[in-house]
KEGULUM-135140 format. One record per residue (C-alpha): x, y, z; residue number from 0; residue in three letters. Coordinates in steps of 0.25 Angstrom, whole numbers. Each point is the difference from the previous one (the first is absolute). Example, Ala and Ser with C-alpha at 12.3 -4.5 7.8 and 13.67 -1.06 7.14 Angstrom:
2
      c1      c2      c3   seq   type
      49     -18      31     0    ALA
       6      14      -2     1    SER
% end
This chain:
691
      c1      c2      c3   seq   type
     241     453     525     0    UNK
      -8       5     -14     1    UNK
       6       5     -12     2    UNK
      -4      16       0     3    UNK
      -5      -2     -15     4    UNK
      -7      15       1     5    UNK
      12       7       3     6    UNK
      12      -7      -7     7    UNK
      15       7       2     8    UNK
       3       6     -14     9    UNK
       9      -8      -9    10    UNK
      -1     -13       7    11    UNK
      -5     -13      -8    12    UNK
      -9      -6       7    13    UNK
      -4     -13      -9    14    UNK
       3     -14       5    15    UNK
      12      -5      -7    16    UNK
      -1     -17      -3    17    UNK
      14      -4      -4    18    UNK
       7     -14       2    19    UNK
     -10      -5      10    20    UNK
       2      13       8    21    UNK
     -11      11       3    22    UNK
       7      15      -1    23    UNK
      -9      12       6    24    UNK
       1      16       6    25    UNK
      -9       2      10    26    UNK
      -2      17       5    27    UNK
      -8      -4      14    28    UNK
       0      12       9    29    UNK
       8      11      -5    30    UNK
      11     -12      -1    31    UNK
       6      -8     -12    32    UNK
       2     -15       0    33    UNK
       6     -10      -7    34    UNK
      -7     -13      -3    35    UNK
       7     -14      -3    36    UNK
      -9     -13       0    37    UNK
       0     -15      -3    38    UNK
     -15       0       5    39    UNK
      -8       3     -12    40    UNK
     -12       3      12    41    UNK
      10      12       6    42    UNK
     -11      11       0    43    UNK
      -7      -7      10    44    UNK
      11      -4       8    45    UNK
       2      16       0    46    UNK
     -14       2       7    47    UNK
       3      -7      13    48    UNK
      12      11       3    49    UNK
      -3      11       9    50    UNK
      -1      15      -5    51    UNK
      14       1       5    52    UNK
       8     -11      -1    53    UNK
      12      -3       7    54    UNK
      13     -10      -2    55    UNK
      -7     -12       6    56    UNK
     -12       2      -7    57    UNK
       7       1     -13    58    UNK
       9     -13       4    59    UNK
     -12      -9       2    60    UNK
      -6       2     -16    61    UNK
      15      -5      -4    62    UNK
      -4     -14       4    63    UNK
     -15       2      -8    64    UNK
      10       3     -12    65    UNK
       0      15       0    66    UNK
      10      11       1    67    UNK
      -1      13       4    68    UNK
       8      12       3    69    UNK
      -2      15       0    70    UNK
       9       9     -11    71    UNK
      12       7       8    72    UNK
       1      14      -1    73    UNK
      13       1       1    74    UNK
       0     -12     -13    75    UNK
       4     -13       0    76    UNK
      12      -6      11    77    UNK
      13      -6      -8    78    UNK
      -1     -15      -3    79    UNK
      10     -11       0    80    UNK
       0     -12      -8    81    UNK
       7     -12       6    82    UNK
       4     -12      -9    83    UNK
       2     -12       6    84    UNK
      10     -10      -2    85    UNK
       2     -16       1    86    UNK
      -7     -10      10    87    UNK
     -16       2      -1    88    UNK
      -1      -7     -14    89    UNK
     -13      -8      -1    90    UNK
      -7      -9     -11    91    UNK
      -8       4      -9    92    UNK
       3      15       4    93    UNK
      -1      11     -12    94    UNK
     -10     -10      -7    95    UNK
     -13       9       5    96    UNK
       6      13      -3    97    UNK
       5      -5     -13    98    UNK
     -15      -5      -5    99    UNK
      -7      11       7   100    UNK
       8      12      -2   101    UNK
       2       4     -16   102    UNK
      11      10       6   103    UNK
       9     -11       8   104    UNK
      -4     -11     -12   105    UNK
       8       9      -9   106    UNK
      11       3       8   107    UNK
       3     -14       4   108    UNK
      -2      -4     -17   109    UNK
      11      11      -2   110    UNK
      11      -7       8   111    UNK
      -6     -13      -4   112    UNK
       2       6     -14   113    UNK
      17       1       2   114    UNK
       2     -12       9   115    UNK
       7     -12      -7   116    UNK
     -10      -9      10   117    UNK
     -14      -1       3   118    UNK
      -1      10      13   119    UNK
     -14      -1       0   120    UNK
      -2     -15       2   121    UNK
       7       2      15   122    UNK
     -17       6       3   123    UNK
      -2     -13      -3   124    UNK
      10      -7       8   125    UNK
      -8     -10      12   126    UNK
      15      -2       7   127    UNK
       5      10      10   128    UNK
      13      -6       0   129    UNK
       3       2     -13   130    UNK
      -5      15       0   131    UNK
       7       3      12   132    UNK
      15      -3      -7   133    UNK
       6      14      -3   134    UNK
       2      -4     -14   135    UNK
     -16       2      -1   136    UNK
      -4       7      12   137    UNK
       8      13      -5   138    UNK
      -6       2     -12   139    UNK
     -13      -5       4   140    UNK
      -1      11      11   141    UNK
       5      11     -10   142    UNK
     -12      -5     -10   143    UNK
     -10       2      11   144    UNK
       4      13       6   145    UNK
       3       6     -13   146    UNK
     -17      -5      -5   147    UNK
      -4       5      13   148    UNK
       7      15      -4   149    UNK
      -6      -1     -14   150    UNK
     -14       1       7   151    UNK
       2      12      11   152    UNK
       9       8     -12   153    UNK
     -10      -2      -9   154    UNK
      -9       6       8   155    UNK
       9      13       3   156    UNK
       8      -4      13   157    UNK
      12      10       3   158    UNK
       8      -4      13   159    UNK
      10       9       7   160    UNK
      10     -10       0   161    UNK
       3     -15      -3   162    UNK
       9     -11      11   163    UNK
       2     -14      -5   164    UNK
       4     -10      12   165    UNK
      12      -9      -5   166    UNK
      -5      -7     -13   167    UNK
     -11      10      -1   168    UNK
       8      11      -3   169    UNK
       3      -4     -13   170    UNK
     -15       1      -3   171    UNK
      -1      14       6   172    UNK
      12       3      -9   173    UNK
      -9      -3     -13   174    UNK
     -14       6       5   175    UNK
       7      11       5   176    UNK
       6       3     -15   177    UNK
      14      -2       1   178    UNK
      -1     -12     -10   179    UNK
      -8      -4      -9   180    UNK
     -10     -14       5   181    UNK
       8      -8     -12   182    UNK
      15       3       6   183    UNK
      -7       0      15   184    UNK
      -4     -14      -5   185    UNK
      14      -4      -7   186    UNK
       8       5      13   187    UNK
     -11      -8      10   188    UNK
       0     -15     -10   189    UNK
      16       1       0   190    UNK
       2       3      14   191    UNK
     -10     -12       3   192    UNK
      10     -10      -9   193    UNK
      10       5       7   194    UNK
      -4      -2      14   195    UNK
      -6     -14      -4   196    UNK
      13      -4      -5   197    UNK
       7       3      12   198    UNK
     -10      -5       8   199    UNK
       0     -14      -8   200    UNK
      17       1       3   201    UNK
      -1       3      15   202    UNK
       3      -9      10   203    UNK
      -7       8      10   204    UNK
      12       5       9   205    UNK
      -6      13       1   206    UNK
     -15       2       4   207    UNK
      -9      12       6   208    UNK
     -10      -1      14   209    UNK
     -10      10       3   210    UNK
       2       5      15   211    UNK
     -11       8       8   212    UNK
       6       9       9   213    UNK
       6      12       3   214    UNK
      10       7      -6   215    UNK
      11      -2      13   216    UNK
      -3     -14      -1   217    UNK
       4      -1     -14   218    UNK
      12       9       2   219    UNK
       4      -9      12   220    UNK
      -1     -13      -8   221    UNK
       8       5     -13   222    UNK
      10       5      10   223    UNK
      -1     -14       7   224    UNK
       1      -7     -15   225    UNK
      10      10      -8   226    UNK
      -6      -8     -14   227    UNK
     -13       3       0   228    UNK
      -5      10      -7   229    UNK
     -15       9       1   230    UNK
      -5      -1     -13   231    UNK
     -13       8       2   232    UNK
      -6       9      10   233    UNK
     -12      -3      -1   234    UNK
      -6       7      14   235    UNK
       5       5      13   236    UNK
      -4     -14       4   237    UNK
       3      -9     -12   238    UNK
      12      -2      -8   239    UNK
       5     -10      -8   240    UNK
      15      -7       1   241    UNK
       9      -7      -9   242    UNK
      13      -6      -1   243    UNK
       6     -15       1   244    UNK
      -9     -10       3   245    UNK
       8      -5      12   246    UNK
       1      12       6   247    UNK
     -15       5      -1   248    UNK
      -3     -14       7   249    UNK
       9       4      10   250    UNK
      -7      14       2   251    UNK
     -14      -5       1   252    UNK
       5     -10      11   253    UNK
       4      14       6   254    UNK
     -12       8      -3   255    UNK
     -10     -11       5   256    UNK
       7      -2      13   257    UNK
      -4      15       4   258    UNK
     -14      -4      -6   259    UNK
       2      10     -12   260    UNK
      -8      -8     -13   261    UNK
       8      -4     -13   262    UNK
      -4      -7     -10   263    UNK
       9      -5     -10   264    UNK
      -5       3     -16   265    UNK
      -2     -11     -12   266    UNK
      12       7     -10   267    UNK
      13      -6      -2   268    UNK
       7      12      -2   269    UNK
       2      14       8   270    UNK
      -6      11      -8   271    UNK
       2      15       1   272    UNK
      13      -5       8   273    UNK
      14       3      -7   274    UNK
       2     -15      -5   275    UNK
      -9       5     -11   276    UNK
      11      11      -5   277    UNK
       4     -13      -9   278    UNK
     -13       6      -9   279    UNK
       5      14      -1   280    UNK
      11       0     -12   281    UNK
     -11      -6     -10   282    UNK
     -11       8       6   283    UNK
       6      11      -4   284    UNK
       5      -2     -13   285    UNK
     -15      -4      -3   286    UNK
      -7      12       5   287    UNK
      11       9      -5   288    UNK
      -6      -4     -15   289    UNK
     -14       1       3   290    UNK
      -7      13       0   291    UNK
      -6       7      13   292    UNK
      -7      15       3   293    UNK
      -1       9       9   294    UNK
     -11      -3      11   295    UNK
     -14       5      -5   296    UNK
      -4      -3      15   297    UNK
      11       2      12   298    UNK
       4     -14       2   299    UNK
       7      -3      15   300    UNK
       9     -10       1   301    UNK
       2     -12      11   302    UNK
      14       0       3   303    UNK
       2      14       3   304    UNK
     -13       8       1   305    UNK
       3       9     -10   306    UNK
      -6       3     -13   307    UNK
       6      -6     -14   308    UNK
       7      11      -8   309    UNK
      -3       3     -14   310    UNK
      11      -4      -8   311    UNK
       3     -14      -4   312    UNK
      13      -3       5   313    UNK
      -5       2      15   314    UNK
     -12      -9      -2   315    UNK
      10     -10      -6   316    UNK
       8       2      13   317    UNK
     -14      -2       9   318    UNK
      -6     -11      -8   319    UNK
      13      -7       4   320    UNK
       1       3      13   321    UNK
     -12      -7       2   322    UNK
       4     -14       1   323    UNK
      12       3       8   324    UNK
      -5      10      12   325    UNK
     -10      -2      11   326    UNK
     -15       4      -2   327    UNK
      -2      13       9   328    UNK
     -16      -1       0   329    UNK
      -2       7      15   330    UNK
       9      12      -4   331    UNK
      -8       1     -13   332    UNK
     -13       0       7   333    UNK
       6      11      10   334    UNK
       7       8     -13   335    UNK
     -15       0      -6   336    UNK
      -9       3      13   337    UNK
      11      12       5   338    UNK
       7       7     -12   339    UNK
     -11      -4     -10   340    UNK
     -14       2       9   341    UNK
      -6     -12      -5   342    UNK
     -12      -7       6   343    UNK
      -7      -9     -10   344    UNK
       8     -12      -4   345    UNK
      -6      -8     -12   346    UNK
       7     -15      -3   347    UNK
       1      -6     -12   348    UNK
       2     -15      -1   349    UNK
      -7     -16       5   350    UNK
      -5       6      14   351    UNK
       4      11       9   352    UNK
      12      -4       7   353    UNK
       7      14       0   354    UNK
     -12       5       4   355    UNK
       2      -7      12   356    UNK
      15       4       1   357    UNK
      -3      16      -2   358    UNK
     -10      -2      12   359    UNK
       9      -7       8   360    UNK
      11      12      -1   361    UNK
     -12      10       0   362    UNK
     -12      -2       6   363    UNK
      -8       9      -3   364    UNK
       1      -1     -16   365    UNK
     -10       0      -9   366    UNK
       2     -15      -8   367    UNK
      -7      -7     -10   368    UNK
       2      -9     -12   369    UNK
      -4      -3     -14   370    UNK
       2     -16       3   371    UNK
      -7     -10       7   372    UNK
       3     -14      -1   373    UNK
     -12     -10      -7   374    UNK
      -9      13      -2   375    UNK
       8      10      -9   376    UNK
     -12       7      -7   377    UNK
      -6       4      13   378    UNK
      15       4       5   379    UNK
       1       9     -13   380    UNK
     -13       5       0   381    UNK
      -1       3      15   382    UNK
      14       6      -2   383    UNK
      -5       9     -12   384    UNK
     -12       5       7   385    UNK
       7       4      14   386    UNK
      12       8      -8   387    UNK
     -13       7      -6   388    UNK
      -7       3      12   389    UNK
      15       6       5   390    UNK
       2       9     -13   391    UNK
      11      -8      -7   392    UNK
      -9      -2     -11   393    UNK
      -4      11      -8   394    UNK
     -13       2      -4   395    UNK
       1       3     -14   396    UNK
      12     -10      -3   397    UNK
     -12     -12       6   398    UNK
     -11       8      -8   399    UNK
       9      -1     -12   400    UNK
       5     -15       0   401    UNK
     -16      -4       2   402    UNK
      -2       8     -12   403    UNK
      11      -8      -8   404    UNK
      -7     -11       5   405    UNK
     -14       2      -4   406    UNK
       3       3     -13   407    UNK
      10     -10      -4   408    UNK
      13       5       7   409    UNK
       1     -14       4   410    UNK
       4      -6     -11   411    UNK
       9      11      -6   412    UNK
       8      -2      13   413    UNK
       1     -15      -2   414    UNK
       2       0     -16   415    UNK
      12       9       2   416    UNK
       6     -11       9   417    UNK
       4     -15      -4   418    UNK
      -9      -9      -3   419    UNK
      -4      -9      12   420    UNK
      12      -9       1   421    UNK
      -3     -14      -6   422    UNK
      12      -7       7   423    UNK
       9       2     -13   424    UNK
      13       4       3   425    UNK
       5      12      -9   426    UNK
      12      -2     -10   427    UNK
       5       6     -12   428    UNK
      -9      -4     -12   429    UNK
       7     -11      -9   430    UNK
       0       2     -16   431    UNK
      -8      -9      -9   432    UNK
      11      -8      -2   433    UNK
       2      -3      13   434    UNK
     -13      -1       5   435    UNK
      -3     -11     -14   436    UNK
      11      -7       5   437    UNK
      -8       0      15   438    UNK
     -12      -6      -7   439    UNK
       7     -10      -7   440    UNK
       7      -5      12   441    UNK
     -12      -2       8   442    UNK
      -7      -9      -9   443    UNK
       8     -11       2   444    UNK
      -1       1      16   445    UNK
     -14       1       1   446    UNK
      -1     -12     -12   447    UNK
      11      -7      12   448    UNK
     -10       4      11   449    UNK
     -11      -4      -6   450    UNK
       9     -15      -4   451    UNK
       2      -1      15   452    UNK
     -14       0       5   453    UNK
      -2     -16       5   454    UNK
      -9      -8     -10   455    UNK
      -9      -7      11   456    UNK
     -11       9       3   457    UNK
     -15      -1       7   458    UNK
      -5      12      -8   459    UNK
      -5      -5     -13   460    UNK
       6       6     -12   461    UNK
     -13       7      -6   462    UNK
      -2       4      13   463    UNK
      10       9       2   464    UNK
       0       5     -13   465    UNK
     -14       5       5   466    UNK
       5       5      11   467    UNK
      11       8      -5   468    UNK
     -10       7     -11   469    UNK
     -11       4      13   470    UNK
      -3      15      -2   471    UNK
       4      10      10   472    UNK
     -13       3       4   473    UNK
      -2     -14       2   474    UNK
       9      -2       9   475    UNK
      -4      14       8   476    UNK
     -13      -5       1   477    UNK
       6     -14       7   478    UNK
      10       8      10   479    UNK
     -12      11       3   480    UNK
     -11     -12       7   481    UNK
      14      -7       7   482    UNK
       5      14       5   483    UNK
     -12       4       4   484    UNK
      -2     -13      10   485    UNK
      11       1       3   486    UNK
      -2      15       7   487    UNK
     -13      -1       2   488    UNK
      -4      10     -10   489    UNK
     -12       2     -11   490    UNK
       8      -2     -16   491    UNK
      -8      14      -4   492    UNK
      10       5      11   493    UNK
      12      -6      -5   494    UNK
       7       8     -13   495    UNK
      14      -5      -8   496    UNK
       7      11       7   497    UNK
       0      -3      14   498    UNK
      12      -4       7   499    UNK
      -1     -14       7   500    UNK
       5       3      13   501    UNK
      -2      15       4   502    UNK
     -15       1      -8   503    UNK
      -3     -15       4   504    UNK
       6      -3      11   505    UNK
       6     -12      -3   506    UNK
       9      -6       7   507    UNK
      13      -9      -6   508    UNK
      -3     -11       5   509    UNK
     -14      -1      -6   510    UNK
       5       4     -14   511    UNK
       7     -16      -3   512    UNK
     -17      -4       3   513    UNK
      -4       9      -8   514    UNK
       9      -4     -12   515    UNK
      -4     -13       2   516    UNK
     -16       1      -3   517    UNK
       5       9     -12   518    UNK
       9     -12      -4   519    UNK
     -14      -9       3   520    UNK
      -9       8      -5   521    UNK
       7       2     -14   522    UNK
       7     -11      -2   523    UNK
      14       3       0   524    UNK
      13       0       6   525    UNK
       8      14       5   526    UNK
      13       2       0   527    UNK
       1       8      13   528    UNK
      13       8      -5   529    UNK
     -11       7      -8   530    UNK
      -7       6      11   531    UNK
      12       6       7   532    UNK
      -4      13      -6   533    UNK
     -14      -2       1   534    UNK
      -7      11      10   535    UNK
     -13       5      -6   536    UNK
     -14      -9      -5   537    UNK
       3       2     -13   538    UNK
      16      -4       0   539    UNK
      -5     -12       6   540    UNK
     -10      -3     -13   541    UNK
      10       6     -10   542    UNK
      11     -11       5   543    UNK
     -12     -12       1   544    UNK
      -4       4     -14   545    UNK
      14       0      -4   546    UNK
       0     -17       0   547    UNK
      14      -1       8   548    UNK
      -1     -16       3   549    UNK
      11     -10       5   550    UNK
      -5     -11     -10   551    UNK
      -4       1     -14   552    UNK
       5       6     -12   553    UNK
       1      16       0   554    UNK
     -11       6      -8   555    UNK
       0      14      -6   556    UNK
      13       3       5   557    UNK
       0      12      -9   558    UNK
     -11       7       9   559    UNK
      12      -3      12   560    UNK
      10      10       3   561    UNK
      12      -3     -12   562    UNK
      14       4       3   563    UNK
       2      12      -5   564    UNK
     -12       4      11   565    UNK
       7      -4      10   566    UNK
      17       3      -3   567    UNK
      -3      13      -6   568    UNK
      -5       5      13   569    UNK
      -4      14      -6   570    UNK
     -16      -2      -1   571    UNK
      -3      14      -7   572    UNK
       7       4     -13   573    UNK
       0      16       2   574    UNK
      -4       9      -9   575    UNK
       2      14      -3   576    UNK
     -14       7      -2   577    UNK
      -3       7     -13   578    UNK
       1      14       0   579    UNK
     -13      -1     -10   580    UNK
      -7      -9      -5   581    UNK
       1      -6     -13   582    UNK
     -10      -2     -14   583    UNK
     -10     -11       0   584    UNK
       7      -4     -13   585    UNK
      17       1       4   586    UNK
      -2     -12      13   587    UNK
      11      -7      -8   588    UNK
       8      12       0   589    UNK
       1       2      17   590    UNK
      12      -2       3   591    UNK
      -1      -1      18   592    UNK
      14       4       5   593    UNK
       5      -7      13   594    UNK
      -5       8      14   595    UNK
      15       4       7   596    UNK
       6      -6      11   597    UNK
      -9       7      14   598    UNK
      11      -4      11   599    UNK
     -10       9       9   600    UNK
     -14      -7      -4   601    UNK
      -6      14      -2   602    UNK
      -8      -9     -13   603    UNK
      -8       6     -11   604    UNK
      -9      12       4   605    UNK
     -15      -3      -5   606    UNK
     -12       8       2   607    UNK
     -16      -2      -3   608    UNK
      -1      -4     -14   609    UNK
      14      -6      -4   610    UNK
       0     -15      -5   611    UNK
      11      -9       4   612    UNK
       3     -12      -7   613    UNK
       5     -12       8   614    UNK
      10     -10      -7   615    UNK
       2     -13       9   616    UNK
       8     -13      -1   617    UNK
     -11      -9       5   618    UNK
     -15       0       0   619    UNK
       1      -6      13   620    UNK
       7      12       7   621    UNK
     -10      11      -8   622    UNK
     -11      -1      11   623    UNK
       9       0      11   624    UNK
       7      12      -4   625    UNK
     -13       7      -2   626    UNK
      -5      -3      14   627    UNK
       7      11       5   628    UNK
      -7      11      -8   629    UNK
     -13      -6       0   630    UNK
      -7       5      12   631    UNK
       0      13      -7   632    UNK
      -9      -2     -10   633    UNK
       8       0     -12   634    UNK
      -4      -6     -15   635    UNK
       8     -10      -2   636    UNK
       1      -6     -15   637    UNK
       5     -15      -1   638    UNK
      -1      -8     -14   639    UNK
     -11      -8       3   640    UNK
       6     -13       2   641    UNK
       5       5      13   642    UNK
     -15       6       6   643    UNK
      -2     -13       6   644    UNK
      14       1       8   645    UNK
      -2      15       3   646    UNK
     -15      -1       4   647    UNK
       3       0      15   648    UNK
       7      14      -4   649    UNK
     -16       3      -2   650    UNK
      -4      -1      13   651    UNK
      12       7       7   652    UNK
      -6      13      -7   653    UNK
       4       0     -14   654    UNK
      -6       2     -14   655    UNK
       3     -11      -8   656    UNK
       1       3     -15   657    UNK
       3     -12     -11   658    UNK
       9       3     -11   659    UNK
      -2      -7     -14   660    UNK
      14      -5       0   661    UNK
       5     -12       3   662    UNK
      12      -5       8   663    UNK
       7      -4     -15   664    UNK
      -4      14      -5   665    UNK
       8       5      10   666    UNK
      13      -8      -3   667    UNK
      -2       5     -14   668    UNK
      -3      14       3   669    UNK
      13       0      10   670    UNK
       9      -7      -8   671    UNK
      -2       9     -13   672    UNK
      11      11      -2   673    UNK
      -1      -2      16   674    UNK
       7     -13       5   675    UNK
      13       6       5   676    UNK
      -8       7      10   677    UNK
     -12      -9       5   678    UNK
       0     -12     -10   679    UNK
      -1      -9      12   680    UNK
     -13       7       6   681    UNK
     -12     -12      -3   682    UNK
     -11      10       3   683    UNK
      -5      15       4   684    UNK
      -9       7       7   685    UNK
      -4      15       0   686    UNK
      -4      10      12   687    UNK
      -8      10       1   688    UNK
       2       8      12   689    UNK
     -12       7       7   690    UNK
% end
């Protein structure tokens, strides 16, 4: 199969679009148009071994080279159902690939980050599945991914016929589906998740749930058999899941095993969707009745009955808290959407494709795929990206568009209009400068207590560790550069501050209290290992090392560590309205800089190519880290120029650095001068210059 170059069909692009890591392309080939997705940059060549008139198979065998292909419809594109999963297919570690390859899903996944009172985006960094499995941060968790993994596909213009979330999921479908906003999706989604985790901590497992697969005149003989059991979900013709007393589902699956029907009995100590939950509905309406919903951009179907969610908001109220309480009807769903709706392209959102599995099972001859894979999400997205392409979901112009935004800076307007990459700092309401003085003042006398408490016998001598704590940060780079790169077997040019220590290098866990050891050996100190709980990247690991956190010795420069104020006044930014114009050389004293109001909805401070955005932070320390983020998208960046040394691995992730002839005093002064009620406390600035 060639591309007929000579004869082209008229109004039809027929450049190669890179975007993401996926190749876009529309091919004329003999009198028919075709649309190209790939993840193979070497497609072309996979296109020369199909015959002139390819068939199905032959078009199924490229899809494992990484390649999708599909002829345009002349009758236009079939209707499309996006399916949102639920609980029960959490992983570690899921979200982190798409959140540091994707600029889309990174800034939806800051924005809830942004209005959650606790750090959302530490669970991608969570090792125990035990802990991520609980439904106090499974719930959230999931709606953070799947949320991300819409961010990508809407961005790049993808309109289904309808949305279906199954059980948990249909919360999510509620928000992508425009009925609320992502910040009340994400209010609804925490509370819920504190809810069912206090009840949970309260139960004394007397009711339970068991997954049974069988038919459905099996099921109705066993809850006819056991009046207190009750079907929960309806998952396929052959598999539904049971709940009730615990006794009594013991009793049932003694039943059910002696006609050899399988049941297995499911790790939660409580019945969901089964009507003890009706305990939930009384505040869960009072809640959702003060919170603001719309009507439905998208058709949103949902689970209990099978029927779309109306427009006003006193029946989404109502539907919302039905949820909990009625039984999840997924096979009439999949039914409702194959027969009245003519859908047969089914795409899943969430961890893997479990209701891929369960549309399939109910239909067989559906057309499912996913936009999650577990352990390999970036080639899950992209694969997912370029096979809705090839299909026609994706419109042409909105890819061409998007990679335009990208190539010329788009980018970083898109991420500079969200927050900030989250530093771990919980957001609260700013303190006056009273308040935050008398913050100060009390945590002198804890750290001078802290610094009393630290045992007198020591084997590190005194002037020592003095040395010690004053080593440079480069420095200490170039110490954890030659011990990282033994440790993975890989040349120091290759190694740069920015990489992350376990998905870049490959390090395991249990080789990283080695490591710290021959960086304790080869500089002479002594770490406090609850300073590297945060520590992911090379240069996280150099900044803490060249930070001189010891167990022994007398503290040293304890005005570079973090003070108080940095770390109660857990607002890292003082916000700013911008300036309407600029104003004289000679009026500086005169600019009075009013405070930026409150942005419940994160939609941030619109920038474009040119504008300058000054940077007030609490603590030198957190400057560079808050900068990561932007970094890569090679801004200039101005630091007083006694913080190039600490922002210098900022450098090499693809920023410009620029010194400014300031000082960290100057700015205090320049701050606190007609200013202090509003940012006295910052110790330093920085200034951004977009590209």
């Amino acid at each position: 199969m060639r591309q007929d170059s000579e004869n082209p069909a008229q109004d039809t692009p027929q450049g190669e679009i890179a975007l993401d890591g996926v190749r876009y392309a529309n091919l004329h080939h003999a009198g028919q148009q075709w649309r190209v997705g790939a993840v193979n940059p070497a497609w072309r060549q996979e296109l020369l071994a199909l015959p002139v008139n390819p068939d199905g198979n032959d078009l199924a065998r490229l899809e494992d080279r990484g390649l999708w292909i599909a002829p345009v419809r002349a009758g236009g594109t079939p209707p499309l159902a996006v399916l949102c999963c639920g609980l029960g297919s959490v992983w570690p570690g899921m979200g982190r690939e798409l959140y540091d390859n994707f600029p889309a899903a990174r800034a939806a996944m800051d924005r809830l980050a942004s209005v959650a009172d606790w750090d959302v985006l530490g669970l991608m960094d969570e090792t125990d599945v035990e802990k991520v499995s609980l439904t106090r941060w499974q719930s959230p968790y999931v709606f953070m991914l799947e949320y991300a993994q819409w961010s990508v596909l809407s961005s790049l213009g993808l309109s289904p016929a309808l949305f279906c979330g199954h059980s948990l999921g249909e919360i999510i479908g509620l928000c992508i589906s425009g009925i609320l906003a992502p910040e009340v999706a994400w209010y609804i989604m925490d509370t819920r998740a504190v809810h069912m985790a206090e009840m949970e901590a309260r139960a004394t497992r007397e009711t339970g749930m068991m997954a049974v697969h069988a038919d459905a005149e099996a099921i109705n003989e066993a809850c006819a058999a056991f009046p207190a059991l009750y079907v929960s979900n309806y998952n396929t013709p052959h598999q539904f899941i049971l709940s009730g007393p615990r006794e009594v589902l013991q009793e049932a699956r003694k039943s059910l095993r002696k006609s050899r029907i399988p049941s297995i009995m499911l790790n939660v100590s409580l019945a969901f969707h089964h009507p003890s939950m009706r305990v939930l509905r009384d505040i869960s309406l009072r809640r959702l009745s003060a919170l603001e919903t719309h009507a439905p951009a998208t058709p949103m179907l949902s689970c209990i009955d099978a029927q779309f969610y109306p427009g006003d908001a006193a029946s989404t109220c109502m539907h919302i808290a039905d949820l909990d309480e009625n039984a999840v009807r997924w096979t009439e769903c999949v039914q409702t959407m194959w027969n009245r709706e003519n859908i047969r392209y089914f795409f899943e959102l969430g961890p893997q494709d479990t209701l891929c599995s369960l549309v399939t099972d109910n239909e067989p001859q559906a057309v499912c795929f996913a936009a999650g894979r577990k352990g390999r999400e970036v080639e899950g997205m992209r694969q997912a990206c370029a096979r809705l392409y090839s299909l026609g979901y994706l419109p042409h112009a909105t890819v061409k568009s998007r990679a335009s935004e990208a190539a010329e800076g788009g980018e970083s307007r898109l991420l500079a209009c969200m927050p900030a990459p989250h530093c771990g700092l919980r957001p609260v309401a700013p303190t006056n400068q009273g308040q935050a003085d008398g913050a100060g003042a009390s945590a002198k006398p804890a750290l001078a207590a802290e610094a009393e408490s630290v045992p007198a016998e020591t084997g590190v001598d005194t002037a020592t560790t003095a040395t010690v704590a004053k080593a440079s940060y480069a420095e200490s780079l170039s110490v954890v550069l030659e011990i990282l790169a033994q440790a993975c077997a890989r040349p120091v040019a290759d190694l740069r501050p920015e990489m992350d220590l376990r998905y870049d290098l490959a390090l395991r866990s249990s080789r990283f209290p080695l490591i710290v050891q021959d960086v304790e050996k080869a500089l002479g100190i002594s770490v406090n290992f609850e300073d590297l709980l945060q520590v992911s990247t090379v240069g996280d690991l150099a900044r803490v090392l060249s930070g001189g956190s010891f167990r022994a010795g007398p503290r040293v420069e304890t005005a570079d560590k973090p003070d108080a104020t940095a770390k109660n006044c857990a607002e890292p930014l003082r916000r700013y309205a911008p300036l309407a114009e600029l104003p004289p050389a000679n009026a500086a004293a005169e600019v009075c800089l009013e405070p930026l109001p409150l942005d419940p909805c994160a939609k941030g401070v619109s920038l474009k190519n040119g504008d300058v955005l000054a940077l007030l932070v609490f603590d030198k320390n957190i400057l560079p880290r808050l900068l990561s983020g932007i970094a890569p998208l090679g801004c200039v960046l101005g630091v007083p120029r006694d913080l190039m040394e600490q922002c210098a691995p900022l450098g090499t992730a693809g920023a410009s650095l620029a010194p400014l002839d300031i000082s960290l005093e100057d700015c205090v002064d320049r701050v606190a001068g007609g200013q202090s009620g509003a940012g006295g406390h910052c110790r330093f600035g920085a200034r951004l210059w977009p590209c």
